[in-house]
C-alpha positions as CSV (number, residue, x, y, z in Angstrom):
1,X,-7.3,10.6,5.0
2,X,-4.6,7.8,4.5
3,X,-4.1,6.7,0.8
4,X,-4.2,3.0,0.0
5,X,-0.8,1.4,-1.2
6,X,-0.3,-0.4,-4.3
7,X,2.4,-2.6,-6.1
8,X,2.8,-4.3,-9.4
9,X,4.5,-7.7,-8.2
10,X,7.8,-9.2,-10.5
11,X,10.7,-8.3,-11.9
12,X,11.3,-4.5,-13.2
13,X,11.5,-6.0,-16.9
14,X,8.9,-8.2,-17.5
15,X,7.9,-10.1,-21.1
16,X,3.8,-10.7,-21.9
17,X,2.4,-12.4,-24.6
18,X,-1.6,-14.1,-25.0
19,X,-2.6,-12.0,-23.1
20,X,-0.9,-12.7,-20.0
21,X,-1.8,-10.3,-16.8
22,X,0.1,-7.5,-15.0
23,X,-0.2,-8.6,-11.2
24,X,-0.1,-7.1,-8.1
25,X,-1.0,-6.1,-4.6
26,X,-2.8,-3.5,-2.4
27,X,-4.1,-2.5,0.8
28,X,-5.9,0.4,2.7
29,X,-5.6,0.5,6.4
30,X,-8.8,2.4,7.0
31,X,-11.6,1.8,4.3
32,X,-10.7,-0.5,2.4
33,X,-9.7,-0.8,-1.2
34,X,-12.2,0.3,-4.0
35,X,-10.8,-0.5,-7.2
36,X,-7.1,-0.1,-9.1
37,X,-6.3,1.3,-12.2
38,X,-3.1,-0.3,-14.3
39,X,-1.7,2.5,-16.7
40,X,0.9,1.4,-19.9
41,X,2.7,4.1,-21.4
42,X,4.3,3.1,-24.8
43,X,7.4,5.0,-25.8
44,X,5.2,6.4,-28.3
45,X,1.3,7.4,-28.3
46,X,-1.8,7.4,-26.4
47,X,-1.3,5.7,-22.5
48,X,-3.6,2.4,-22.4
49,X,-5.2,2.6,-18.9
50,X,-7.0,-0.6,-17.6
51,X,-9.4,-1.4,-14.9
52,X,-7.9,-4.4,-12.9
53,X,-9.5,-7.4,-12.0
54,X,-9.7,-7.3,-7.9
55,X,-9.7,-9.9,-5.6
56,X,-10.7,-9.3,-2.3
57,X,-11.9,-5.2,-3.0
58,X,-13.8,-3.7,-0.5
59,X,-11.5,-5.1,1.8
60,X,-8.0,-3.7,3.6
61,X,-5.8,-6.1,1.2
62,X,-6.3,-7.6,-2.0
63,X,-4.8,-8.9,-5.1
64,X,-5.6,-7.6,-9.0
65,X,-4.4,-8.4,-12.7
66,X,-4.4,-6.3,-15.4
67,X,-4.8,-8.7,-19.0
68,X,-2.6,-7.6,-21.9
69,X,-4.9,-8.6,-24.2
70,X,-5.7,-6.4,-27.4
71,X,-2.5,-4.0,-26.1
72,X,-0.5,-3.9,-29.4
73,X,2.9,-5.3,-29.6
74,X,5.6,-2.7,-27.8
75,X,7.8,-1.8,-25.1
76,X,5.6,0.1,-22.4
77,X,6.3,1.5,-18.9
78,X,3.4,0.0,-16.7
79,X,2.2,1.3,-13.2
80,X,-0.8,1.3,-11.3
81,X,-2.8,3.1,-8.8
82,X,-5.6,2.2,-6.1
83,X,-8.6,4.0,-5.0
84,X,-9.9,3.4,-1.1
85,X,-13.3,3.2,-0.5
86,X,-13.1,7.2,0.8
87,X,-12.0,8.2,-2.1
88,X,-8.5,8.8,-1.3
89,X,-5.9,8.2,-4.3
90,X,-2.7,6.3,-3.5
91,X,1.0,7.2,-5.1
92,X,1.7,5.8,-8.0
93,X,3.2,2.2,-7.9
94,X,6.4,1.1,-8.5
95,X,6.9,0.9,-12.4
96,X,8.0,-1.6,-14.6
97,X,8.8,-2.1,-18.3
98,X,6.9,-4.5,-19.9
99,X,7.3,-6.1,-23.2
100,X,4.0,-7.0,-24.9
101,X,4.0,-9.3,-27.8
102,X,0.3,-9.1,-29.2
């Protein structure tokens, strides 16, 4: 039961505006890789989780984006998570801080 890896590509501070995406990468040695989750956690409120767009799922590697778009204007900490295809939950990502200008 290995857990896929997952990992939000750029710079630990990172600026997003029109909607711009939250990128990154993934893989799963075994199954492959099912989906991935982004999560941004504002300073303040309710944590905005997304479903990311995934490029090459249901394969051992693939890329995803997570859009910005309708995420109001704030300072969040971002991370993201990956499912395999047996179900098996990776660690959390490495995190960033994201500012997103709506």
């Amino acid at each position: 039961h290995t857990p896929p890896a997952v990992a939000i590509s750029g710079a630990l501070l990172q600026g997003f505006s029109g909607g711009a995406p939250v990128t990154g990468t993934t893989s799963d040695n075994l199954s492959g890789v099912l989906q991935v989750g982004v999560a941004f956690q504002p300073l303040l409120g309710a944590t905005i989780v997304r479903t990311a767009v995934c490029t090459g799922c249901g394969t051992t590697a693939a890329t995803w984006s997570a859009t910005t778009t309708g995420i109001p204007t704030g300072v969040y900490v971002v991370f993201a998570l990956a499912i395999d295809e047996a179900s098996n939950i990776s660690a959390k990502s490495n995190s960033i801080v994201a500012i997103v200008v709506a």
